[in-house]
C-alpha positions as CSV (number, residue, x, y, z in Angstrom):
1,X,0.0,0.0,0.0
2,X,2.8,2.5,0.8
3,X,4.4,2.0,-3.1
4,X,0.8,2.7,-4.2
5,X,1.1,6.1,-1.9
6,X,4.1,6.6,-3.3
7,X,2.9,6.3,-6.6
8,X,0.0,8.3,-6.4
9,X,1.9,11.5,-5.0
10,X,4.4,10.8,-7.9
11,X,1.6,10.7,-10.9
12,X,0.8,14.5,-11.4
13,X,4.4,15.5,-11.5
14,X,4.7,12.6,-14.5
15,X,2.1,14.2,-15.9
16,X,3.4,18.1,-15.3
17,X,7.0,16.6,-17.1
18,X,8.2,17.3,-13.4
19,X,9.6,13.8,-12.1
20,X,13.3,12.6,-11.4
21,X,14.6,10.1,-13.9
22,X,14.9,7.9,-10.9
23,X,11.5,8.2,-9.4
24,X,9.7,8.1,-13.2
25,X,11.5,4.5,-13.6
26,X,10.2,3.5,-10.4
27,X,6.7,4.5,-11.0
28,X,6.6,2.8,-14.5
29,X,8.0,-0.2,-13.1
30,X,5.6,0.0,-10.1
31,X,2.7,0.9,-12.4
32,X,3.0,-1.8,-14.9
33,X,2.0,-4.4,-12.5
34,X,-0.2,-2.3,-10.1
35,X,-4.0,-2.4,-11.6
36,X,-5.2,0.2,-8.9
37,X,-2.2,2.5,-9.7
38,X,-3.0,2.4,-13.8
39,X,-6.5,3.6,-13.4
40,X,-5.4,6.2,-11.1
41,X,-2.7,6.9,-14.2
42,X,-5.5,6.8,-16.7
43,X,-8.1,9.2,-15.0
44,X,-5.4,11.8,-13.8
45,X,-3.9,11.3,-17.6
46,X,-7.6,12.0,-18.9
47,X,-7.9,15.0,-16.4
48,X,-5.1,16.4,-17.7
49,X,-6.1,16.2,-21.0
50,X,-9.2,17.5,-20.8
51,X,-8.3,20.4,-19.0
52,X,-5.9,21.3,-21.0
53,X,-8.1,21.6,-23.8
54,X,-10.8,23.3,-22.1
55,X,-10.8,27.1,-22.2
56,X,-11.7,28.4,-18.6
57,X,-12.6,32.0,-17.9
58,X,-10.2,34.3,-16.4
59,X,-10.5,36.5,-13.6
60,X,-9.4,40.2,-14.1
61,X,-6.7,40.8,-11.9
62,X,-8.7,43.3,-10.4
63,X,-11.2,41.3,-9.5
64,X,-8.6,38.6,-8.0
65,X,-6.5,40.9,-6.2
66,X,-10.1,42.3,-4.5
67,X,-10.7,38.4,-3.8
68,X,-7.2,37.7,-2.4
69,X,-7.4,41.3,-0.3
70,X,-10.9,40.3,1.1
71,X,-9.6,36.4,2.0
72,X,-6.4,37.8,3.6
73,X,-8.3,40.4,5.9
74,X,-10.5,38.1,7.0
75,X,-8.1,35.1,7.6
76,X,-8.9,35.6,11.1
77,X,-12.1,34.2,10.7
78,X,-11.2,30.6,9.8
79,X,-15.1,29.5,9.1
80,X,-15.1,31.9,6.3
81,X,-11.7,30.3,4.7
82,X,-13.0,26.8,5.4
83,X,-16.6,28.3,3.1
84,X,-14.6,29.1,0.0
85,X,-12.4,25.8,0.2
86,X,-15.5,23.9,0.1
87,X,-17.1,26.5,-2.6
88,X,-13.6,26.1,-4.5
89,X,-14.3,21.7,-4.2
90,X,-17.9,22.2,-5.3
91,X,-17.0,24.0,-8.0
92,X,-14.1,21.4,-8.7
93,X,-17.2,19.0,-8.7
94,X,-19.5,20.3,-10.9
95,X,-16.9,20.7,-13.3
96,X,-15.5,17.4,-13.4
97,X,-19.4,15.9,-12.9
98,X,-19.9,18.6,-16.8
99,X,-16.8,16.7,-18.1
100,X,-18.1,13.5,-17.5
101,X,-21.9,14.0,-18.5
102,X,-19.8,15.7,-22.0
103,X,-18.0,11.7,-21.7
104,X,-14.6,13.7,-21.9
105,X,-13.3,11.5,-19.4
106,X,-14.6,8.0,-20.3
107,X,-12.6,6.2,-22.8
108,X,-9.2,7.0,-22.1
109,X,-8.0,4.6,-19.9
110,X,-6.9,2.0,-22.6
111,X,-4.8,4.5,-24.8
112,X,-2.9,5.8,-21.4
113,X,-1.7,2.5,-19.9
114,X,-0.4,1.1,-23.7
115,X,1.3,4.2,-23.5
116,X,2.6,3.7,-20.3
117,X,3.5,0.0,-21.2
118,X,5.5,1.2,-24.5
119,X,7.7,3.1,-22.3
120,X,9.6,0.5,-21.1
């Protein structure tokens, strides 16, 4: 279980380009004979993917520095923080729940692990 922990922490920096040469032939060692870490491969692959390709609205940089200024003066009231984290995951939610119902996500999982397998 702790190689599959290890693994997971590991898969977005594979995906970002960021991992060691040492670490990324462990986890493609580690992943070519772990099922549960392939499917965590193939949906964080797919997620990738499809938010790359997704165009999401940006914020003026007013309007974020008005945000950031607002959250920072009221750090002192942690209940507020703790509202937009969980505003922040909903919203993570309903987006990947739209990405699904578009079946952006399904399908994928096949394509990633040959290409994992190839790398070897």
């Amino acid at each position: 279980m702790k190689d599959c922990e290890r693994s997971i922490a590991l898969i977005d920096h594979l995906l970002d380009g960021q991992l060691q040469s040492e670490d990324r032939s462990w986890l493609r060692a580690h992943i070519k004979v772990c099922k549960r870490c392939q499917a965590e491969l193939r949906f964080q692959a797919r997620l990738h993917r499809v938010l790359a390709s997704q165009s999401l609205p940006c914020l003026s940089e007013n309007l974020t520095d008005k945000i950031i200024a607002t959250a920072k003066g009221r750090a002192r009231h942690s209940h507020l923080l703790k509202a937009v984290n969980l505003l922040s995951l909903a919203a993570l939610a309903g987006l990947l729940l739209f990405l699904v119902g578009l079946g952006a996500i399904e399908g994928l999982a096949e394509s990633i692990v040959s290409t994992m397998i190839r790398w070897q």
